[in-house]
N, C-alpha and C positions, 0 to 999 in steps of 0.2 A: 504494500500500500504506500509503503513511502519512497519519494524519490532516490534512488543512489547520491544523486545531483546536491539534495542535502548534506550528504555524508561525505562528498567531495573533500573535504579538508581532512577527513581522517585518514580516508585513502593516501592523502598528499605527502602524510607526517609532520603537519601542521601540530597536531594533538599527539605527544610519544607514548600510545597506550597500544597494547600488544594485540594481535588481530582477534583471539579470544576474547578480549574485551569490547572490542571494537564490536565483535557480531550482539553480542551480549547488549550492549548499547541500541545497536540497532532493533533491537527486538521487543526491548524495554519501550522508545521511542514510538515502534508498531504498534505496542500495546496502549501507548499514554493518546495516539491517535483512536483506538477503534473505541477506547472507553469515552471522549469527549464527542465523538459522532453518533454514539450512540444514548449519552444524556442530551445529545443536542436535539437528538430525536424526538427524544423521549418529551421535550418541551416544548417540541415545534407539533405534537401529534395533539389532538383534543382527546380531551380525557373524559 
């Protein structure tokens, strides 16, 4: 769901954190996406 294009700087060695971390992060960041899309949902549906 998320861009690579965002994570671009990690790829680059901008951020010195180990590629285990790195995916780790990225999946963190997936998750912190699909949980706000989904109370956005939740707000924008009638109830």
């Amino acid at each position: 769901m998320l861009d690579d294009k965002l994570l671009e700087p990690l790829k680059n060695g901008h951020l010195m954190i180990r590629p285990r971390v790195k995916d780790t992060a990225k999946e963190l960041c997936e998750q912190l996406v699909e949980i706000y899309m989904a109370k956005k949902t939740r707000k924008l549906s009638p109830q």
